[in-house]
N, C-alpha and C positions, 0 to 999 in steps of 0.2 A: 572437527566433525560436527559440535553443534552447530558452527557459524552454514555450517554447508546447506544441513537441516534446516532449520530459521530461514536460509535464503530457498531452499525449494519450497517450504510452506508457504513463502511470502509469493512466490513466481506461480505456485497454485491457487494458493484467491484470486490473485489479479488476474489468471486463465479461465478461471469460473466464472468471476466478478462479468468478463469482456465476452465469453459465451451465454450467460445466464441473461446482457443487457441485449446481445443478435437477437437471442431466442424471443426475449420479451418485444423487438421491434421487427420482428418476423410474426409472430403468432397471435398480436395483443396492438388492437389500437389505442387501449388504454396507457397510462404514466400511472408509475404506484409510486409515489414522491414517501422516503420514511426518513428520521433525522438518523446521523451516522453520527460517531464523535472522531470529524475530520484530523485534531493534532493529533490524538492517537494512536491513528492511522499511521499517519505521517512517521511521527517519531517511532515505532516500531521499523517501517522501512528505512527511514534513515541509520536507525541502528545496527538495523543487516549489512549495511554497507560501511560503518564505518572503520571494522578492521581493514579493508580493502583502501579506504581513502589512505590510514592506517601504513600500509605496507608501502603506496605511492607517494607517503608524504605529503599529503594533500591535506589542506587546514579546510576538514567539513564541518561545518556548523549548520545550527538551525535554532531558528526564535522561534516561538507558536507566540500566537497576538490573540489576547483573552477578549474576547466577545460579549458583551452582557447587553 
């Protein structure tokens, strides 16, 4: 039931995330550029999915590559 949760929280930002970017290139000729922390990002959705890789037998991995 967690993994369910975590996967609809995660399936709801990315549905805000992709209405929130229409909205802004519908109503806004402006770009509001702000820093995200992208691995984070990343390996929280990688995480949602890896019971699933999990049950398929699938070898999921993932590197984040440090930036400085």
């Amino acid at each position: 039931m967690n993994t369910a949760l975590r996967n609809v929280n995660a399936l709801l930002r990315l549905t805000t995330n992709l209405i929130n970017f229409e909205r802004a290139d519908v109503y806004s000729s402006e770009l509001y550029i702000s820093e995200y922390e992208l691995n984070t990002y990343l390996t929280e959705t990688f995480n949602a999915f890896r019971p699933y890789a999990s049950v398929k037998h699938i070898n999921f991995t993932t590197k984040a590559i440090s930036v400085t």
